[in-house]
C-alpha positions in Angstrom: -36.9 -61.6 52.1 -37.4 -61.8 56.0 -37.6 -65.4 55.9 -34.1 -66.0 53.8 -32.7 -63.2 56.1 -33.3 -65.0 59.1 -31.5 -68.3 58.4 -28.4 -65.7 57.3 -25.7 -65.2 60.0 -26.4 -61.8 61.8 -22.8 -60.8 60.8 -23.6 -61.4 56.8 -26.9 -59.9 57.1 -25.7 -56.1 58.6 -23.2 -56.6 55.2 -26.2 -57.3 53.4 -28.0 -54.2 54.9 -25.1 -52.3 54.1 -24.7 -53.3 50.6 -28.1 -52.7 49.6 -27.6 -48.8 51.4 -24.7 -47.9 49.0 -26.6 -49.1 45.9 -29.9 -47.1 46.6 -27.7 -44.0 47.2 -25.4 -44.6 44.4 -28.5 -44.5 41.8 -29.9 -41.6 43.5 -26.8 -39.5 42.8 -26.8 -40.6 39.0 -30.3 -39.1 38.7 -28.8 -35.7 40.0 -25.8 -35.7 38.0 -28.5 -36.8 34.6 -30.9 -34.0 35.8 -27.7 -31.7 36.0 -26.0 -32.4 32.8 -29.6 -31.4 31.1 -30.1 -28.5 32.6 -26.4 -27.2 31.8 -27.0 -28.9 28.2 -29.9 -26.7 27.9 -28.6 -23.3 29.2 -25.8 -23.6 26.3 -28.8 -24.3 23.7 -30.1 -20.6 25.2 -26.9 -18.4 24.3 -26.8 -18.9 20.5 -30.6 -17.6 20.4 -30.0 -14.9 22.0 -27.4 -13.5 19.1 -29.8 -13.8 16.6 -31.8 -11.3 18.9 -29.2 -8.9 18.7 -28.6 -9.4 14.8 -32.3 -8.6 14.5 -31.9 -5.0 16.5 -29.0 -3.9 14.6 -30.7 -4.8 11.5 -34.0 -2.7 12.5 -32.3 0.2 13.6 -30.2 -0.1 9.9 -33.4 0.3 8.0 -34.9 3.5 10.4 -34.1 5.5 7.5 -30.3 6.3 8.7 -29.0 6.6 5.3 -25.5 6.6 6.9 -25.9 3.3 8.1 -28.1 1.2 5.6 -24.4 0.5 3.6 -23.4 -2.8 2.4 -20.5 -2.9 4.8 -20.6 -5.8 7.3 -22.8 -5.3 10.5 -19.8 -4.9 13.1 -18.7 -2.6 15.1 -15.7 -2.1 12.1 -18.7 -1.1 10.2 -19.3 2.3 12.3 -15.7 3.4 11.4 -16.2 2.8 8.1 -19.0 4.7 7.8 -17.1 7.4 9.6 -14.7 7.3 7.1 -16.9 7.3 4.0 -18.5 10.9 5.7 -15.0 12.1 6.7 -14.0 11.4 2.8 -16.8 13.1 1.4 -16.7 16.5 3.7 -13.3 16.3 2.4 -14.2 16.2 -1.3 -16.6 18.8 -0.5 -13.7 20.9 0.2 -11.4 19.7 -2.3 -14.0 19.1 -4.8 -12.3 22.2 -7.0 -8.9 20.3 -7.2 -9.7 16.6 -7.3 -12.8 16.6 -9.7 -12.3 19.5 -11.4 -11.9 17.9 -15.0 -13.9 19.1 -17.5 -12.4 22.6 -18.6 -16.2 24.3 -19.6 -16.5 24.2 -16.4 -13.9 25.7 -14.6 -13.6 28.9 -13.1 -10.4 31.1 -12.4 -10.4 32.8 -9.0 -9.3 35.9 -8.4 -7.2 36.4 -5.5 -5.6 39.7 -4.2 -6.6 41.4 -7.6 -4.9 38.9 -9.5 -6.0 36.5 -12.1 -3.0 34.7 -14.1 -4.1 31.5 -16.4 -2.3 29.1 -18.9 -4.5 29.9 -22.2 -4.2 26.1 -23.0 -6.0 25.5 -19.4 -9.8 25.6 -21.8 -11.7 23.9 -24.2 -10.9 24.8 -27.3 -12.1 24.2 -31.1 -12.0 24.3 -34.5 -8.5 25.1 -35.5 -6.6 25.5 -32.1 -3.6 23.4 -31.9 -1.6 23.2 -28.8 2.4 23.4 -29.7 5.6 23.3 -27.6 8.2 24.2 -30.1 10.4 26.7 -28.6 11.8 27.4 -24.5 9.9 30.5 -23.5 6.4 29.4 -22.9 4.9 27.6 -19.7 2.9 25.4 -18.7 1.9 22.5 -21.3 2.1 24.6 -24.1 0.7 27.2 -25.9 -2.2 27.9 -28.4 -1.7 28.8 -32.3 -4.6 29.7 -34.1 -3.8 27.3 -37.5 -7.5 28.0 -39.6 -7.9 31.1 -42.1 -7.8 34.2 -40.9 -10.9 36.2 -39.8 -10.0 40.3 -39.7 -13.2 41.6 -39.5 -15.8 38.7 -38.1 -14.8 38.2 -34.6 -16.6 34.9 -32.8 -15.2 31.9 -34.9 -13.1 29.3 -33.0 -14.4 31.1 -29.6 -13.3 30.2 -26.1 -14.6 30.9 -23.1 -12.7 31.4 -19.4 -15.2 32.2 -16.8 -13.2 34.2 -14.1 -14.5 35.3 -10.4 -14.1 38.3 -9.0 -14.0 38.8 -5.3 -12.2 41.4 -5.0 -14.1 44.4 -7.6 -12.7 46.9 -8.9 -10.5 48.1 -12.6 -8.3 45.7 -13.6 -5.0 46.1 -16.4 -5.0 43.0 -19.0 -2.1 41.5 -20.8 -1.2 38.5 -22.4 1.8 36.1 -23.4 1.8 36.1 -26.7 4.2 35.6 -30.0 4.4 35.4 -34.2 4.5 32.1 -35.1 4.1 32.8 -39.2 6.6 34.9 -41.2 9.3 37.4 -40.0 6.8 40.2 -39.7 5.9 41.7 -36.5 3.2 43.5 -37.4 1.3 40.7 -39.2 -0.3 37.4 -37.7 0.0 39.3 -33.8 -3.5 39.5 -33.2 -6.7 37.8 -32.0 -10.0 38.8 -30.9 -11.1 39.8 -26.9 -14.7 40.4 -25.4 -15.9 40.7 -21.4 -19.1 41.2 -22.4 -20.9 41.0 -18.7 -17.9 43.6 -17.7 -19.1 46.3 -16.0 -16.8 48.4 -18.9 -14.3 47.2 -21.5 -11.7 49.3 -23.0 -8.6 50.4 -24.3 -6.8 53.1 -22.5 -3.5 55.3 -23.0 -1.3 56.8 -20.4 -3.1 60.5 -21.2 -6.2 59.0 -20.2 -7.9 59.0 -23.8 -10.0 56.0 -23.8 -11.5 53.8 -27.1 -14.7 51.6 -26.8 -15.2 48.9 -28.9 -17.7 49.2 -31.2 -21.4 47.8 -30.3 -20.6 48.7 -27.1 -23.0 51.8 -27.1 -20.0 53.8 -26.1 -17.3 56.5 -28.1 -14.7 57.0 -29.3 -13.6 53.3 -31.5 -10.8 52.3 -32.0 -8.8 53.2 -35.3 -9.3 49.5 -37.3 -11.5 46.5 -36.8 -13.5 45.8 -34.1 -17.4 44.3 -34.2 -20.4 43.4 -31.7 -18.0 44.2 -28.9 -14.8 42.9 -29.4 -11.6 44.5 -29.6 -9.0 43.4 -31.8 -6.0 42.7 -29.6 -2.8 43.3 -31.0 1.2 43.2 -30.3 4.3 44.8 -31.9 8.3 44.9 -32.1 10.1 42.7 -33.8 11.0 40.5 -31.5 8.6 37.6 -32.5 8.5 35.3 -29.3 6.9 35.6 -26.4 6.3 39.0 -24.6 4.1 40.3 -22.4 1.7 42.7 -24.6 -2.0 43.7 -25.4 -2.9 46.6 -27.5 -5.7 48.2 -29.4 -6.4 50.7 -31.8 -4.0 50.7 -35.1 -1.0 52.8 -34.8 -2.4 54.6 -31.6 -1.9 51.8 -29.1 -4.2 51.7 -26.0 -3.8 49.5 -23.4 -6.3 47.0 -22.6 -8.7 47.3 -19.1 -11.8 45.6 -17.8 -13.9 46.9 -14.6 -16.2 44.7 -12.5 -18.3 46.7 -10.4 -19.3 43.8 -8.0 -17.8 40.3 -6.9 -19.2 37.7 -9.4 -18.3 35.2 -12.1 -17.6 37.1 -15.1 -17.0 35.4 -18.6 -13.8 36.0 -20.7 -14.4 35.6 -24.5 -11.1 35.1 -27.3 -11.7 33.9 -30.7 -9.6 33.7 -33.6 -8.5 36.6 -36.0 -4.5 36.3 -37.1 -3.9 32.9 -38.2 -0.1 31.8 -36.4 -1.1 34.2 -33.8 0.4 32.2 -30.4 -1.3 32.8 -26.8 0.6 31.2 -23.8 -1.0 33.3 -20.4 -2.9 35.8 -19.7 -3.0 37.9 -16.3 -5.6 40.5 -15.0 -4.2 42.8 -12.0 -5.3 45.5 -10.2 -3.7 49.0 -10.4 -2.3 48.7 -7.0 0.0 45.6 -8.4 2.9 46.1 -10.4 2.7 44.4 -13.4 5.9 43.1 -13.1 4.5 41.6 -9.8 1.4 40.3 -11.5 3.5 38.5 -14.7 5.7 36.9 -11.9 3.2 35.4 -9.7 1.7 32.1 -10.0 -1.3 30.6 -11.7 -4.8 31.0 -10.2 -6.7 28.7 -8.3 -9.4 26.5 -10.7 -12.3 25.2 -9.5 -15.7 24.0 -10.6 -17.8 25.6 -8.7 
């Protein structure tokens, strides 16, 4: 190289120089831009491991035993307000659990409030010869009840419902029911069915004078005048106005009215079977002394829950 150099002109060699300067720097700079454009390359390999990382966490802390989160939602941060929601809905169920899921009528419960209980008689499970009817413009609700099997004047307990009442407020309470004739002209015939609180604190009949009537197997005297058995009291109405009034009566031709007492606030069951066949229930209401009963027939239906 110093040999062919020397024959060049002096001006051609300082080009040569020059030349050979530029090149050696030139690949010197590609190295650092290679070396540059791998280590960026690599940094952007890093970033997608490092979600998996955080994938794995919320995964882990999912399956702590926090039964709130370990739902089949997706893992996001939507995922935390939807579990939210999903508690917020079931406090609220627990709190509205007596109106939204209440469906079954064994098990639902009439509440008592301010001393008053008033129910739609078709609002239970019924059987055997029940039949729910809506001929007529007087009743309420869906219907009303007829009992439509034979009749059963002395052997209360056939065709039975239940209504399982609670009582926060104790004390003597007046009972009445909506009731009609729905076979023959008669008033005096097929106006009766069967009536038992038998976890009552007392059941009777009672007139104005204060004489009182038990019903028999009770434990208690005086009985009523006619049938009654094993704790029931027939339950009777009269007039001859055969639709719906509001009326409950025992003890033949000495009509008592009809009272329960509950000595303490509890769930009490309500027992009715079938005596008069065409015999029609609508409502019944239970009030307290200190209500009028023209208060009591006008207010509106209990609250049901299944507690």
């Amino acid at each position: 190289m110093t040999a062919i150099a020397s024959n060049w002109p002096k001006g051609f060699f300082v080009l040569f120089v020059f030349t050979l300067a530029i090149y050696s720097c030139s690949s010197e700079d590609a190295d650092l831009l290679l070396t540059d454009t791998e280590i960026a390359s690599d940094e952007t390999e890093q970033e997608p491991d490092e979600v998996p990382t955080d994938d794995t966490t919320t995964t882990e802390d999912d399956d702590d035993g926090n039964t709130d989160d370990t739902t089949q939602d997706d893992e996001s941060d939507t995922t935390s307000d939807d579990d939210e929601s999903e508690d917020s809905s079931e406090d609220t169920n627990d709190g509205t659990d007596t109106v939204s899921t209440c469906t079954n009528p064994l098990n639902y419960i009439f509440n008592e409030k301010d001393g008053l209980v008033l129910a739609e008689f078709e609002d239970a499970k019924f059987s055997g010869s029940w039949a729910l009817k809506t001929n007529g413009n007087t009743y309420t609700g869906k219907g009303y009840m007829v009992w439509q099997g034979q009749q059963y004047l002395n052997d209360p307990g056939t065709g039975k419902v239940t209504f399982n009442i609670k009582i926060t407020n104790p004390g003597t309470y007046k009972f009445l029911w909506y009731n009609a004739v729905k076979t023959g002209n008669n008033g005096t015939e097929h106006n009766d069915t069967w009536l038992r609180f038998a976890d009552a604190d007392d059941f009777y009949g009672k007139k104005g004078t204060g004489s009182k009537v038990f019903p028999k197997g009770s434990g208690k005297n005086p009985n009523p005048n006619g049938s009654s058995k094993d704790g029931w009291l027939k339950i009777y109405r009269s007039g001859n106005n055969l639709d719906f009034i509001w009326q409950a009566r025992t003890s033949d031709h000495d009509a008592h009215d009809i009272y329960v007492e509950f000595d303490n606030p509890g769930t009490y069951k309500m027992e009715v079977s079938a005596r008069s066949s065409g015999h029609a229930i609508d409502k019944f209401v239970l009030f307290k002394n200190s209500m009028s009963q023209a208060d009591a027939i006008a207010a509106a239906a209990s609250v049901i829950t299944c507690d």
